[in-house]
N, C-alpha and C positions, 0 to 999 in steps of 0.2 A: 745388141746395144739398144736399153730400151729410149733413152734422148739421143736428138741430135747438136751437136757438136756446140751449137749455140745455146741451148739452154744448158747444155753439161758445164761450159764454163761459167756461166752469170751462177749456176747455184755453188758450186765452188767457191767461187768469190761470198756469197753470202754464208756460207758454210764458215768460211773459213774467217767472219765476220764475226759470226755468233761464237764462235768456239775462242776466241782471243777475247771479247770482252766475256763470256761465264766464265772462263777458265779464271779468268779475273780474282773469283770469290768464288770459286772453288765450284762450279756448277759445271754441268757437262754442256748444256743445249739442247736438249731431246724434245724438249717441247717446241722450240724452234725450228728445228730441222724437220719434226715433221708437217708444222705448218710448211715452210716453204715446197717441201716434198710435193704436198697433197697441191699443189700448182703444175704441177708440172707429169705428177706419175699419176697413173688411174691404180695400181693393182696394189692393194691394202695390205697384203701381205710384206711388198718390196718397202714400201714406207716405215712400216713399221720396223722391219732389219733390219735397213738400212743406218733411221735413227737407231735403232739402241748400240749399231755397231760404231757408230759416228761418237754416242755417250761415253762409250766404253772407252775408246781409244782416249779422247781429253781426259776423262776423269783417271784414267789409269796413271798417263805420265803427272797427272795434276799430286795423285795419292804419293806418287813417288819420291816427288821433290819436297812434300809437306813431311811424310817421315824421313827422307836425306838430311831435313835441314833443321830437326829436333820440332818441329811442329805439332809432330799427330806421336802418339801413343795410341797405342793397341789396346789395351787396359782399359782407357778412357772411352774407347765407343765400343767394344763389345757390346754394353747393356741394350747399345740401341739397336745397334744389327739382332743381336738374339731374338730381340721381339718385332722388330719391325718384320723378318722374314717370313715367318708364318702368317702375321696378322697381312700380312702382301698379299699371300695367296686367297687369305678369307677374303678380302676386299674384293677381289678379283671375280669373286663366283658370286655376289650381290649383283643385279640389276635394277638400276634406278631410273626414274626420266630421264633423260638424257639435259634437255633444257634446263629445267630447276634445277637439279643438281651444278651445274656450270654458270648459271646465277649466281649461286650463293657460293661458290668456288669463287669465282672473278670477284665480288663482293667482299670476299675475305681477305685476297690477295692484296688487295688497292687496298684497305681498310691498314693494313700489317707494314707494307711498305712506306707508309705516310706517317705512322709513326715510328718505326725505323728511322724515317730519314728524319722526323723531328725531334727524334732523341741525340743525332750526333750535332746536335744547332743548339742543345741543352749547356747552359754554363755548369751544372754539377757533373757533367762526364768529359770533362778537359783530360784525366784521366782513368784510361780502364780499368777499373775493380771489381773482380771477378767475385760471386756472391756464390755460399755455400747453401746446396742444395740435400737436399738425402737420395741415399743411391735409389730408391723406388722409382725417382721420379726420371731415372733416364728411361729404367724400361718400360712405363708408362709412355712419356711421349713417343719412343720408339715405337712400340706398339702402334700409339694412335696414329702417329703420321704413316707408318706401316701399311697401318689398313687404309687410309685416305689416300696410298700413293697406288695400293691397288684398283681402288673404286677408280683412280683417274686413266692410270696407266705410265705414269710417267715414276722417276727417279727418288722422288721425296725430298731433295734436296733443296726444291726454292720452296718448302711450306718449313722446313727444320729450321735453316741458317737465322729469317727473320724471328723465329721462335725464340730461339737462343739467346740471340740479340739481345732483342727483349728483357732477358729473364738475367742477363750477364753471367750466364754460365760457367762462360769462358773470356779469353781477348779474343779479338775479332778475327785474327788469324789463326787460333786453334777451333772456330768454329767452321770458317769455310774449309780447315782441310778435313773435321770431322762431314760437311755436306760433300768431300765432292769422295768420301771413302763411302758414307753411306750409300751415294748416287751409283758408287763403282760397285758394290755390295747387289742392290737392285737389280742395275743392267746387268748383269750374270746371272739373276735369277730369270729375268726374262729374256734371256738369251735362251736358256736351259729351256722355257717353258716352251718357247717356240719351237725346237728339235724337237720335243716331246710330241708335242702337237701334230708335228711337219707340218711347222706354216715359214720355218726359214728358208725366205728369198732374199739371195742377196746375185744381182746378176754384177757380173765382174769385173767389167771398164767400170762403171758407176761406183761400186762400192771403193775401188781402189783410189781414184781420183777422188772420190768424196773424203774417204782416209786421212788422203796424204793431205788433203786441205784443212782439216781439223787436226791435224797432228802437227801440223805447220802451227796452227793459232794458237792452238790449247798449249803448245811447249811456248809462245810468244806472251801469251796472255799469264798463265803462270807464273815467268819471271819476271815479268811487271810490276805485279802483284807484289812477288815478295821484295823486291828492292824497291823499287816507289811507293807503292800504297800505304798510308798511313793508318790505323784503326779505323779513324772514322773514314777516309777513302775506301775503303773497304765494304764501310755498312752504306755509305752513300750511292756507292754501287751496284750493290745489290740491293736497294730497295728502288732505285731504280729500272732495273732489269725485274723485280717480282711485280712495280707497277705495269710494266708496258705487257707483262702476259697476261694480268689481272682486266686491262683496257681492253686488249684484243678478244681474251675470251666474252665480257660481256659485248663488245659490237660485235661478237656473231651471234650470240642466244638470244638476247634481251629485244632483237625484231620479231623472235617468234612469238612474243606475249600479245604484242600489239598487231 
């Protein structure tokens, strides 16, 4: 057991935090979980497992319930999965600053969630009208967020969902269960990548306990979602949750400029 007994249950608890409010709008928490992780665990490998097995689990029962309950079509996101997967992996074999690059990442996130949240405060979107697009452009942004989910490392789900939004693709609840099928789409590739590798660590009490506290949220946070949450509860939420990772990321980079 690599924690002791005290910090097993405080992360737990925030685990199982973060995985009820993403599960929310369709997001797993990968990027969450590994921040809190990297507090606690030194070996880079476990963090990493850990998170994408913690993603995997919420976004799976989150995919589940969103096609149960006529939500998600399979039709409708193919275009994106087809190209984001490849362009995942090209991302993935680019090395860039590390700093800059998470500037202008944090930068874009706060920038996307602020109007997000001030498009559902808009008197013309009392209700949602879903706007036709041409089919290129799903596997286009698939693509793009694809390869920006590999440069990052994470799911792609909290750069798609505000996109979407955005653009009214869809209603606000066929786009979070399109982000949290992509995120589930992802975390299986870099699950894969990691046995590939042999860099999967996952030591045992931890990952179990960590599980069952995101399995807990994610099944809590999910049915929230879909019996309370209204459209714009939905976007209001998730531009919320895209601000506070967009905040945290630039209070780590943005001291190294100065």
């Amino acid at each position: 057991m690599l924690l002791p007994i005290e910090s097993l249950i405080i992360l737990c608890l925030g685990f199982f935090v973060v995985a009820t409010l993403y599960s929310s709008v369709g997001f797993g928490g990968g990027s969450s979980y590994l921040a809190l992780l990297a507090l606690f665990l030194g070996s880079f490998f476990a963090i990493r497992s850990i998170a994408l097995i913690c993603n995997l689990i919420v976004v799976s029962g989150s995919s589940y319930l969103y096609f149960k309950n006529g939500h998600a079509q399979l039709r409708d996101f193919l275009p994106f999965v087809l190209t984001s997967i490849p362009m995942a992996f090209i991302g993935a074999s680019f090395r860039l600053e590390e700093h800059v690059f998470f500037i202008l990442l944090g930068l874009s996130l706060v920038t996307s969630s602020l109007f997000l949240a001030w498009q559902t405060f808009s008197k013309k979107n009392l209700a949602e009208r879903a706007k036709g697009y041409p089919k290129y452009l799903t596997y286009v942004l698939g693509g793009g967020i694809g390869l920006l989910s590999g440069l990052v490392g994470i799911g792609g789900g909290i750069f798609l969902a505000p996109i979407l939004n955005h653009l009214r693709w869809d209603k606000s609840i066929k786009i979070a269960a399109l982000a949290s099928f992509f995120i589930l789409v992802n975390s299986i590739s870099g699950i894969a990548g990691l046995v590939w590798g042999d860099m999967l660590r996952l030591p045992w009490k931890e990952t179990l306990a960590f599980g069952a506290a995101v399995l807990i949220g994610g099944q809590l946070g999910i049915r929230i979602s879909l019996k309370r949450l209204t459209p714009n509860g939905i976007k209001r939420v998730t531009a919320l949750l895209v601000f506070v990772v967009g905040i945290r990321i630039l209070m780590k980079f943005l001291p190294q400029i100065f």
